[in-house]
N, C-alpha and C positions, 0 to 999 in steps of 0.2 A: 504494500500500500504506500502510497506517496502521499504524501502532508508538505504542502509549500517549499516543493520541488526535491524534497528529501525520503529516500524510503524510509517509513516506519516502523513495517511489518511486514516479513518474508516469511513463507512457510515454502515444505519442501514435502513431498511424500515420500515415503520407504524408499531408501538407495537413490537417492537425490540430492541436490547441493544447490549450492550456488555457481558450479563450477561445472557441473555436468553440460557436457556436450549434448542437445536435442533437434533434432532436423526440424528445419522451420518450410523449406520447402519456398511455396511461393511467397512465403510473408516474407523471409530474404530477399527474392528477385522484386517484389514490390519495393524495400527499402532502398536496395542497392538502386533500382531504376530511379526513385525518389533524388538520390545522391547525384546519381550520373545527369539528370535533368540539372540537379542545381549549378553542377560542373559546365554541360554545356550549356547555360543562362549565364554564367559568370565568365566565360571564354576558354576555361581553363582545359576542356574538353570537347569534340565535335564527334556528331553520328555518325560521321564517314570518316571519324580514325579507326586507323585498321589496329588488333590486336596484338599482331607481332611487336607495331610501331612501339606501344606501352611496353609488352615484356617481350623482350628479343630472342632471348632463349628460346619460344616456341617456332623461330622461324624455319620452314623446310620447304620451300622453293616451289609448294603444290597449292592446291585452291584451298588450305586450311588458310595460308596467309592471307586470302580475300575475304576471310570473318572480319564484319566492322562491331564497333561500338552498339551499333545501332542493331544488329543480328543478334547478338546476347543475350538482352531484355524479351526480345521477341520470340527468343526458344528456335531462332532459325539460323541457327551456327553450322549443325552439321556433325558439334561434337557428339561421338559416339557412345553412348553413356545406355546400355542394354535396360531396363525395368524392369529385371530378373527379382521375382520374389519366392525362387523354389526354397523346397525346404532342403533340398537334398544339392543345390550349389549356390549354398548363403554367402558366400562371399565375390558375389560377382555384382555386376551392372552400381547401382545407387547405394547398395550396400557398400561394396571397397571404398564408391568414393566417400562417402561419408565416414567411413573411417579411416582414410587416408590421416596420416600426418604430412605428407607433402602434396597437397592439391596441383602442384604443377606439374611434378612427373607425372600424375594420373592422367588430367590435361593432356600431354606431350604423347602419353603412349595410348592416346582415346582419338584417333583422330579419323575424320569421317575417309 
């Protein structure tokens, strides 16, 4: 609970924190797009920056480098990310990545 911009009271259920990692999904890509607006409102950012340009490490000379800014938000990247929910190969597709500790290798070795 917040009280004049300060929290007052947190609760946490069974095997919970304040520190637990919990997939937010699209309330992520709404914040982040939130961000990325206010980025390119302020100049500091434009829809037709390409992806490589911000982090260079993912560049490889194929139409992954033609993902813009503006493809992200939109879920029309290309990256390759499976919706695998078996029981029997849990650590694939949305699973790995979200428990990835390096999101940009996952990134790099996901590509359409």
């Amino acid at each position: 609970m917040l009280r004049d911009g300060k929290v007052t009271y947190e609760w946490y259920g069974d095997g919970f924190t304040a520190d637990t990692r919990m997939p937010s999904w699209s309330v992520a890509r709404s914040v982040v797009s939130l961000l990325v607006g206010q980025a390119i409102e302020r100049g500091k950012l434009h829809e037709s920056d390409r992806l490589v340009d911000l982090l260079p490490e993912l560049r490889s000379k194929d139409t992954y480098d033609s993902i813009t800014v503006r493809d992200l938000p939109d879920m029309s990247s290309g990256i390759d990310v499976d919706e695998n929910y078996s029981p029997w190969r849990p650590f694939t597709g949305t699973a790995r990545m979200m428990l990835t500790g390096d999101l940009r290798t996952f990134v790099k070795y996901h590509r359409p």
